[in-house]
ZAKOL-727753 format. One record per residue (C-alpha): residue number from 1; x, y, z. Coordinates in pm, 1 decimal, always signed. Example, Ala and Ser with C-alpha at 12.3 -4.5 7.8 and 13.67 -1.06 7.14 Angstrom:
<nodes>
<node 1 <+1230.0 -450.0 +780.0>>
<node 2 <+1367.0 -106.0 +714.0>>
</nodes>
This chain:
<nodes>
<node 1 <-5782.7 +20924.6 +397.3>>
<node 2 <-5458.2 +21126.2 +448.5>>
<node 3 <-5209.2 +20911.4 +664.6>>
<node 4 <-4935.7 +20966.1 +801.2>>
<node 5 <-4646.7 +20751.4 +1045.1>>
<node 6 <-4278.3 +20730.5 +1123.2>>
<node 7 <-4003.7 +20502.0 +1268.8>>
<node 8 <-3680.8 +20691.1 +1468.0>>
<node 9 <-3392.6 +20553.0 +1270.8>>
<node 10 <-3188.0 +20398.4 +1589.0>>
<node 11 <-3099.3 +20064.7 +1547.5>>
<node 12 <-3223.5 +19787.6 +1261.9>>
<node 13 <-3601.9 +19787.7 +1297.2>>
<node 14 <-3744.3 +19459.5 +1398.9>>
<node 15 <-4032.7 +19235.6 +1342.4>>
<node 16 <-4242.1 +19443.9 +1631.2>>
<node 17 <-4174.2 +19731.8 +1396.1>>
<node 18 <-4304.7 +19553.9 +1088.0>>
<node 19 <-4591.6 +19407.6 +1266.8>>
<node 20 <-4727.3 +19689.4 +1460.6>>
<node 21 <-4608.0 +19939.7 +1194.6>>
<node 22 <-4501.1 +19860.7 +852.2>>
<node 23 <-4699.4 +19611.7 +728.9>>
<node 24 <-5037.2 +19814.4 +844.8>>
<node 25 <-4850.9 +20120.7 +609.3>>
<node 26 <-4801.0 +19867.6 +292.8>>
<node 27 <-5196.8 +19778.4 +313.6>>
<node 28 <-5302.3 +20171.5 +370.6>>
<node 29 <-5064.1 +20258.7 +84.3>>
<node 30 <-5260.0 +20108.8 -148.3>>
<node 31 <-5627.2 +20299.8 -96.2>>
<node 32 <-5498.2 +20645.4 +98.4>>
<node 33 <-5259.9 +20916.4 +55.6>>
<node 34 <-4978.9 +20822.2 +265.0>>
<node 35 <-4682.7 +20990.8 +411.8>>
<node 36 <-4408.3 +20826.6 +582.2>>
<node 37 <-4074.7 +20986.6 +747.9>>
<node 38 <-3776.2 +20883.8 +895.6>>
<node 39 <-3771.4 +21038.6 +1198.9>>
<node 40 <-3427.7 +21147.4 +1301.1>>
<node 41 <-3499.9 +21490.6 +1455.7>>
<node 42 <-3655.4 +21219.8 +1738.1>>
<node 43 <-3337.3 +21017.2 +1744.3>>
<node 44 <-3143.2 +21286.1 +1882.7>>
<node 45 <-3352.2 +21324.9 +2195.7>>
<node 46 <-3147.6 +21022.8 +2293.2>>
<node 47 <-2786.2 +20941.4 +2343.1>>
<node 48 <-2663.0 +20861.0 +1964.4>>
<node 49 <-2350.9 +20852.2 +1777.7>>
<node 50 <-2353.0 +21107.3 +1500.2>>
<node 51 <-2161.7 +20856.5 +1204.9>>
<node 52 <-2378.6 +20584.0 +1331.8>>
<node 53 <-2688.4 +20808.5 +1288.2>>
<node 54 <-2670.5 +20876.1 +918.5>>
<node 55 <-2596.4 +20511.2 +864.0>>
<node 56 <-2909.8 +20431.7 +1058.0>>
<node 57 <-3090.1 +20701.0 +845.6>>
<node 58 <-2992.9 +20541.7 +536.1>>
<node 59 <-3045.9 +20169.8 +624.0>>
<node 60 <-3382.1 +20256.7 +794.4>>
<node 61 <-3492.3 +20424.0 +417.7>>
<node 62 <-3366.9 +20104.7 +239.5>>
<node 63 <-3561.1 +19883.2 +486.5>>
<node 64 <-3898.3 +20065.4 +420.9>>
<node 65 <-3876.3 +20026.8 +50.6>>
<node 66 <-3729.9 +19662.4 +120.7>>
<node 67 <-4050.2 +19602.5 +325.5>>
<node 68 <-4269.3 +19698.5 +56.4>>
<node 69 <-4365.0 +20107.5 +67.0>>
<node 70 <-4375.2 +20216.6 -286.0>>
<node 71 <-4306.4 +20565.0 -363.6>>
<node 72 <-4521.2 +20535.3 -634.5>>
<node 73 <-4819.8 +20505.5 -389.0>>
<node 74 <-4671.4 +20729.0 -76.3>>
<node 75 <-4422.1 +20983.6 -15.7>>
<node 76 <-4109.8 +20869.7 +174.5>>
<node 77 <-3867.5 +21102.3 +309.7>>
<node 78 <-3619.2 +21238.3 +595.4>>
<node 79 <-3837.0 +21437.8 +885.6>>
<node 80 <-3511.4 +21701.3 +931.3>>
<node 81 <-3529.0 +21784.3 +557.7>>
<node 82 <-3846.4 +21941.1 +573.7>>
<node 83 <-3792.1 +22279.2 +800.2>>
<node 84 <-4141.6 +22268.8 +887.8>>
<node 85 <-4204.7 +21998.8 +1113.3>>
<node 86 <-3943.8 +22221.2 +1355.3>>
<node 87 <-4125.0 +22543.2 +1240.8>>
<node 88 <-4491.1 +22427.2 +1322.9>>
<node 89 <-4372.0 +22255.9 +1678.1>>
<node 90 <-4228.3 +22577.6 +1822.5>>
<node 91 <-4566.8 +22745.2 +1707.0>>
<node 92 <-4776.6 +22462.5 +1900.9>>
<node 93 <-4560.6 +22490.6 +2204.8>>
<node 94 <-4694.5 +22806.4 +2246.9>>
<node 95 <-5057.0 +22654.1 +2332.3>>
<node 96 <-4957.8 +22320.2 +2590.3>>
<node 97 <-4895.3 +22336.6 +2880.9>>
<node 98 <-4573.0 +22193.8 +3093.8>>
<node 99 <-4824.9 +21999.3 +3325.5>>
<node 100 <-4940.0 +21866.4 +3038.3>>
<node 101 <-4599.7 +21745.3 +2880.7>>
<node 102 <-4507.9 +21611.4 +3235.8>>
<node 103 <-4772.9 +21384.8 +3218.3>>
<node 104 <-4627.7 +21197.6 +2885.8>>
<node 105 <-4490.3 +20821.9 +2963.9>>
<node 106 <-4240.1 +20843.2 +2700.8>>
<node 107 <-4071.2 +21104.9 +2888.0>>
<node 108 <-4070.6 +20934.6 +3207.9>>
<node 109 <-3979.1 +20654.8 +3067.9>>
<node 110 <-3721.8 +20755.6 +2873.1>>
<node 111 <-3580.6 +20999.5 +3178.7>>
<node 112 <-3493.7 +20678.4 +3363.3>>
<node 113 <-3284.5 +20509.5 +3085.9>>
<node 114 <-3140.9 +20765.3 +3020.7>>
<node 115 <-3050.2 +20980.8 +3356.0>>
<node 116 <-2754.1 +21185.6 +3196.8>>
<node 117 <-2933.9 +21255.7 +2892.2>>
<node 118 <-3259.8 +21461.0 +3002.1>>
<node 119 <-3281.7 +21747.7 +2798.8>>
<node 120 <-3550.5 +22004.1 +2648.2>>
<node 121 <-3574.0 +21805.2 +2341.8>>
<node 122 <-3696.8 +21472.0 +2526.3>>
<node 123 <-3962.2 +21692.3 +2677.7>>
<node 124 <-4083.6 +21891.5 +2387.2>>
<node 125 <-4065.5 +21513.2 +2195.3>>
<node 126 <-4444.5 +21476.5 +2192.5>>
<node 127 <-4489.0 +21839.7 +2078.2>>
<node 128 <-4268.9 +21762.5 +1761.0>>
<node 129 <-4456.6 +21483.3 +1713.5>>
<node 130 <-4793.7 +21650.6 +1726.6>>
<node 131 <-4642.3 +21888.0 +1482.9>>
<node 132 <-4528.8 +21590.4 +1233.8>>
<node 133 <-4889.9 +21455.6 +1269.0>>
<node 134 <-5099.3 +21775.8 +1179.0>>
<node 135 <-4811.0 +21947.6 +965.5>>
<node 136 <-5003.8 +21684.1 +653.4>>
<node 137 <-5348.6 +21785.6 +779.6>>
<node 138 <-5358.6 +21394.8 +891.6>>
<node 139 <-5664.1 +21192.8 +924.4>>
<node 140 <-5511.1 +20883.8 +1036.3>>
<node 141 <-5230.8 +20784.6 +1225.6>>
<node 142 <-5128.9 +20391.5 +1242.4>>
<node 143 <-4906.4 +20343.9 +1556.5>>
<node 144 <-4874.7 +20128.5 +1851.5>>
<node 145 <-5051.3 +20093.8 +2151.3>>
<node 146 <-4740.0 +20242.8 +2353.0>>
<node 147 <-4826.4 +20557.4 +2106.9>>
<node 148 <-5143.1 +20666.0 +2119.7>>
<node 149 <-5118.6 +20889.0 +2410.6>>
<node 150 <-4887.9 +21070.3 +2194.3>>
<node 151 <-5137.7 +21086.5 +1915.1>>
<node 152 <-5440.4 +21188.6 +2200.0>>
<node 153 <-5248.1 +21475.3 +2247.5>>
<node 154 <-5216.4 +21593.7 +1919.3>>
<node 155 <-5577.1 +21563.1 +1898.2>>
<node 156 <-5605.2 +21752.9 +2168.1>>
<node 157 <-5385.9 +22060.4 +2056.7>>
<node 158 <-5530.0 +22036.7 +1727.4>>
<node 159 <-5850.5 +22129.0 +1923.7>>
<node 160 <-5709.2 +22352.7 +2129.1>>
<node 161 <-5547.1 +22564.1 +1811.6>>
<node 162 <-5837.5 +22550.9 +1648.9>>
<node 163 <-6082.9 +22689.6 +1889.4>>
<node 164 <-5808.2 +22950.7 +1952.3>>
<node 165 <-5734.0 +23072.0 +1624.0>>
<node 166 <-5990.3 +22955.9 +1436.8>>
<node 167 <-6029.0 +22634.8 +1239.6>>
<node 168 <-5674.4 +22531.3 +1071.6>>
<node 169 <-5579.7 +22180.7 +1181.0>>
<node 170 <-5746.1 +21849.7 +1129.3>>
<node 171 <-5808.2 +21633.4 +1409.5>>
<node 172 <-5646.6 +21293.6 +1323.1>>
<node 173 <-5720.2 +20951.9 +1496.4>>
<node 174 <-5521.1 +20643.5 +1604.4>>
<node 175 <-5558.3 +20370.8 +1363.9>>
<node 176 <-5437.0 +20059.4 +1600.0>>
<node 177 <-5346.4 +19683.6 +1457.6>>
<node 178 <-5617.1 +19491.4 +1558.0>>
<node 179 <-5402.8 +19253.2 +1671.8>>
<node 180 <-5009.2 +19282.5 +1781.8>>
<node 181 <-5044.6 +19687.8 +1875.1>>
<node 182 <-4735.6 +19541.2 +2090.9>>
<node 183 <-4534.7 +19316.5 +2027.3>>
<node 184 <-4294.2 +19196.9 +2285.9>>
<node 185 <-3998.3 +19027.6 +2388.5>>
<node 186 <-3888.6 +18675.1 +2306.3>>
<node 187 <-3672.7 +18649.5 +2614.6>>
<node 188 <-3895.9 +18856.8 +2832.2>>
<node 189 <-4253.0 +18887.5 +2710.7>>
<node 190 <-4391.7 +19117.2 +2968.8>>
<node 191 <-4131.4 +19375.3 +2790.4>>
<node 192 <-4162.4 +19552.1 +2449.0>>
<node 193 <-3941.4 +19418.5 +2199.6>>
<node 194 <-3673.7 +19652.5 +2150.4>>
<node 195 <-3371.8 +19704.8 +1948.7>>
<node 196 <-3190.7 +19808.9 +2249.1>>
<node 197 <-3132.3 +19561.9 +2560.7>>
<node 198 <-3132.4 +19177.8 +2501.2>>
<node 199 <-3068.9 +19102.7 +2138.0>>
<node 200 <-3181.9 +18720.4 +2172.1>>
<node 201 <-3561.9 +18902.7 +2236.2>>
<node 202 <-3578.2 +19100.2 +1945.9>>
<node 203 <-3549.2 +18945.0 +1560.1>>
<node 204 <-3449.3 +19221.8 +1357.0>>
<node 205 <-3605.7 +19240.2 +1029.2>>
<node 206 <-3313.0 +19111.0 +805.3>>
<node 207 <-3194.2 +18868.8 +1039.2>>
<node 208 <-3041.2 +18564.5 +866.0>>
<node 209 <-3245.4 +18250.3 +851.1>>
<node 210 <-3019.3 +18071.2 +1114.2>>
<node 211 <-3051.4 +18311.9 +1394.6>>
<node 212 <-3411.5 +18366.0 +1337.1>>
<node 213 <-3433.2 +18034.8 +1392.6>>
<node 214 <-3211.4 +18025.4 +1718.4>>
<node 215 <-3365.0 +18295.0 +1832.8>>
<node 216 <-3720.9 +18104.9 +1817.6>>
<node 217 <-3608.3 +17807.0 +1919.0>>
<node 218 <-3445.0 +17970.1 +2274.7>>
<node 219 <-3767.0 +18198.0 +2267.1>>
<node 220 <-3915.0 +18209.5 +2620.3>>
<node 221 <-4248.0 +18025.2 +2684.8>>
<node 222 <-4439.3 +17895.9 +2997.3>>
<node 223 <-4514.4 +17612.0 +3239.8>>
<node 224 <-4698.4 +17359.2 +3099.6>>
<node 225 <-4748.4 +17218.9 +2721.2>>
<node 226 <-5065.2 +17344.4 +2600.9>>
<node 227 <-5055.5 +17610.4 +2326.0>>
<node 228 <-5312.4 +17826.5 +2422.7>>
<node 229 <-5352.7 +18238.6 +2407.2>>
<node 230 <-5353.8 +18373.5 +2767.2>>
<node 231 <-5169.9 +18680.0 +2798.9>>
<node 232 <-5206.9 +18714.8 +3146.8>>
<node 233 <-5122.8 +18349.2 +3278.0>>
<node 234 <-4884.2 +18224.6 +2961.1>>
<node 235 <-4715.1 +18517.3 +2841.9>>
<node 236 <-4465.4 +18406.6 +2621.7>>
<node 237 <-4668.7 +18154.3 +2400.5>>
<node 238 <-4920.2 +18383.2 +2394.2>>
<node 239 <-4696.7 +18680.1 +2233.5>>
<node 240 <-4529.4 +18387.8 +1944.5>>
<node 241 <-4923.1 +18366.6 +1907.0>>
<node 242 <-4973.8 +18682.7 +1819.2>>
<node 243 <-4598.8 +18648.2 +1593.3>>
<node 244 <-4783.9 +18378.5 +1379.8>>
<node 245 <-5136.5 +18518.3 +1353.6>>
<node 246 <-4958.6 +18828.1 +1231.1>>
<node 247 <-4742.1 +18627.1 +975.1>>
<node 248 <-4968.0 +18375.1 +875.3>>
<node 249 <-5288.5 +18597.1 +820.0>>
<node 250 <-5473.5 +18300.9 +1061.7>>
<node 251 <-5686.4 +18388.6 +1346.7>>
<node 252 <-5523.3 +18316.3 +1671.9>>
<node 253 <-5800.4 +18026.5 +1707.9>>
<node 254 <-5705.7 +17864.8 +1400.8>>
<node 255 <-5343.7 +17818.1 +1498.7>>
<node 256 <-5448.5 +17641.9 +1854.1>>
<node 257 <-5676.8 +17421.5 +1674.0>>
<node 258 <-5383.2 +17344.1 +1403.5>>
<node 259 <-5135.8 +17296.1 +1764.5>>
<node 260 <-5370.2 +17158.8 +1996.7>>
<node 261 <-5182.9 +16831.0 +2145.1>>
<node 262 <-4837.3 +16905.4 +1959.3>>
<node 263 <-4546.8 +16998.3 +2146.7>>
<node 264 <-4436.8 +17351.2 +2233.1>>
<node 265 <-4063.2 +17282.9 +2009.9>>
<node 266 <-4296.2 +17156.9 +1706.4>>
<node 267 <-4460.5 +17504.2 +1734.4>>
<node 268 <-4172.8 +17733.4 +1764.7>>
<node 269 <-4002.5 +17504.3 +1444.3>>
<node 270 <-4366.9 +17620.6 +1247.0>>
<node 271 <-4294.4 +17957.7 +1333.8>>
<node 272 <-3933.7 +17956.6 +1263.5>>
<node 273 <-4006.3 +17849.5 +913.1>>
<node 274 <-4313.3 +18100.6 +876.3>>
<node 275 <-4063.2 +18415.0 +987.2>>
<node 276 <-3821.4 +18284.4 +737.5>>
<node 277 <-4023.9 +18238.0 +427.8>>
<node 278 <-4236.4 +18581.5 +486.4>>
<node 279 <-3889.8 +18802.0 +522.6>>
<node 280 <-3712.9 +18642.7 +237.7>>
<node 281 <-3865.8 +18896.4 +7.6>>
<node 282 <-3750.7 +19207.1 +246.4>>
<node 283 <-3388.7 +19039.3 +258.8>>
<node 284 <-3351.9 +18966.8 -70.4>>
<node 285 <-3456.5 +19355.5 -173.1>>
<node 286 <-3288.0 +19521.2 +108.3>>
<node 287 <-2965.3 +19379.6 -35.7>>
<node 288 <-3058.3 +19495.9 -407.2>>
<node 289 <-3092.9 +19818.4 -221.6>>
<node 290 <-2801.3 +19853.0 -30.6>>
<node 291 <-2638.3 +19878.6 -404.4>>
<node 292 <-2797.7 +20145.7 -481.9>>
<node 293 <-2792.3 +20435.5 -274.2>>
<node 294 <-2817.3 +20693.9 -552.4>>
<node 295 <-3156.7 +20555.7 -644.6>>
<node 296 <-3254.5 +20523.5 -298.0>>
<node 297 <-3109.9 +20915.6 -182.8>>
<node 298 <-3352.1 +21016.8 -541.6>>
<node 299 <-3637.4 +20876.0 -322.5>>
<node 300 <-3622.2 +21061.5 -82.1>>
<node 301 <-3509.4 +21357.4 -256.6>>
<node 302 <-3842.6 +21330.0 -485.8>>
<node 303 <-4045.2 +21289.5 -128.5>>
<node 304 <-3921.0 +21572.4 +42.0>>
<node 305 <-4027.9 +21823.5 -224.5>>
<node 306 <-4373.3 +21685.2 -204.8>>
<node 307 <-4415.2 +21639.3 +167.6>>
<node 308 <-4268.5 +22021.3 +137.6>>
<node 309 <-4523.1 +22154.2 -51.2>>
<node 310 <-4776.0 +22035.3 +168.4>>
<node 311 <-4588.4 +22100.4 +511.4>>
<node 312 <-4560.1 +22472.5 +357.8>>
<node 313 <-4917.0 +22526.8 +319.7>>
<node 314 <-5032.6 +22423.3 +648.7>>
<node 315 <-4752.0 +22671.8 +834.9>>
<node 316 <-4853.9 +22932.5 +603.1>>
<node 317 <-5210.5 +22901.9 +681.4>>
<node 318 <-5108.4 +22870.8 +1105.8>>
<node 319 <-4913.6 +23174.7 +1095.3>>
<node 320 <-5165.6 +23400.6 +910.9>>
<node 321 <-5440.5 +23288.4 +1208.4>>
<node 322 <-5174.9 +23313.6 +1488.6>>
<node 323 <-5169.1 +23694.7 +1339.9>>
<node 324 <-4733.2 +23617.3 +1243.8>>
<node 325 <-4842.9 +23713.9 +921.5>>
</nodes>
């Protein structure tokens, strides 16, 4: 299976990131043909600082071959190196409608954090993205639950395309975590955790062992003292749940079995310790990394010319049935 995924490079990516993202793309790397970007043609949509934007390129590169992508096994590169993805998005927002891009959370979302900031890019945001999916002639897409409306509607205009012009574009499908699709807050776990807002919520990814641990330990739980999973009634012990299932590879039944009577501070100490020991790896390569930026820039270098030749193809082939050629 062809996959392919992306993170915007805003910010140090977190533990949600790895969960609901990364780690799915280090299993699927090793039995599919995967393609990753870096999606900073998305970051712009948003308010950003243009020094602090190729530092966030770079460190978001080194933390997906600190977190275990091999470019051996999958091509890794920078979405705005590869003319195409812009080339095959104005060419698909010839065929959706504005209803239809209205109806997007993301934008609405995004429109209210951002009131000052509402431009054309923001709204054309899921067309690029449809364009990044189908631009690889994508079977699978691994995101999170917040998007898969974004991939439904690249299924959609792959459909739409296709009965227009003829067949040309696969039709790709979400491929969700079967657990932790979301993972949220620590300080408010009806929220998504985010690398903007509250910092004490989110644990970035190579966050040292002492603040990982504060930031467990002052993690927000519930009324009463049993550890059980009940997302609706006990939120935030339900969510560091889902955090140790995730980390631990146990079932979420497993761990209330191993916690039933204990104390909610012996629990968050457990998972302290777990989030520490399965990120020392990452740490420890992200700072080899960080050493060696000419090795890392060849990587994505070497990716770019292969994502190219297949981004080049699939224009090609639109054009020609669009009659451009």
């Amino acid at each position: 299976m062809r996959i392919f995924s992306g993170i915007r490079p805003t910010g140090e990516l977190h533990i949600g990131n790895y969960l609901g993202a990364i780690k799915q793309w280090i299993e699927l790397q090793e039995k599919n043909e995967c393609i990753f970007c870096v999606a900073d043609l998305h970051a712009i949509t948003t308010p950003y600082e243009k020094k602090e934007l190729q530092k966030n390129i770079l460190e978001t590169s080194i933390a997906y071959l600190a977190a275990g992508l091999d470019p051996e096994k999958s091509i890794i590169f920078i979405q705005s190196q590869v003319k195409e993805h812009a080339e095959l998005a104005w060419l698909l927002g010839s065929i959706i409608s504005i209803g239809e891009l209205k109806r997007m959370t993301q934008f609405k979302e995004k429109s209210k954090k951002h009131p000052k900031y509402i431009n054309a890019g923001l709204f054309n945001y899921p067309v690029l993205m449809a364009s990044d999916i189908l631009l690889y002639q994508t079977e699978g897409v691994p995101v999170g639950k917040d998007q898969e409306q974004h991939v439904e509607l690249a299924r959609e205009i792959a459909r739409r395309f296709n009965q227009k012009f003829g067949k040309t574009l696969k039709i790709p499908q979400s491929l969700l975590p079967k657990v932790g699709a979301k993972i949220m807050s620590l300080q408010d776990p009806k929220k998504k955790m985010s690398k903007t807002g509250n910092t004490k919520g989110c644990i970035a990814l190579f966050d040292s062992p002492k603040l990982i641990q504060k930031k467990i330990m002052s993690a927000v739980t519930d009324t009463g003292k049993n550890i059980i999973y009940n997302p609706k009634r006990k939120a935030g012990i339900s969510n560091l749940l889902t955090i140790y299932s995730l980390f631990s590879g146990k079932s979420i039944n497993q761990i209330e079995k191993e916690f039933k009577g204990k104390k909610y501070s012996e629990f968050k100490k457990s998972l302290a310790e777990l989030i520490i020991k399965s990120l020392e790896a990452p740490r420890k390569k992200r700072k080899e990394l960080l050493n060696r930026e000419v090795y890392v820039r060849k990587i994505l270098e070497q990716g770019k010319r292969r994502a190219e030749l297949l981004a080049r193809s699939t224009v090609q082939k639109a054009k020609r049935e669009m009659g451009l050629i």
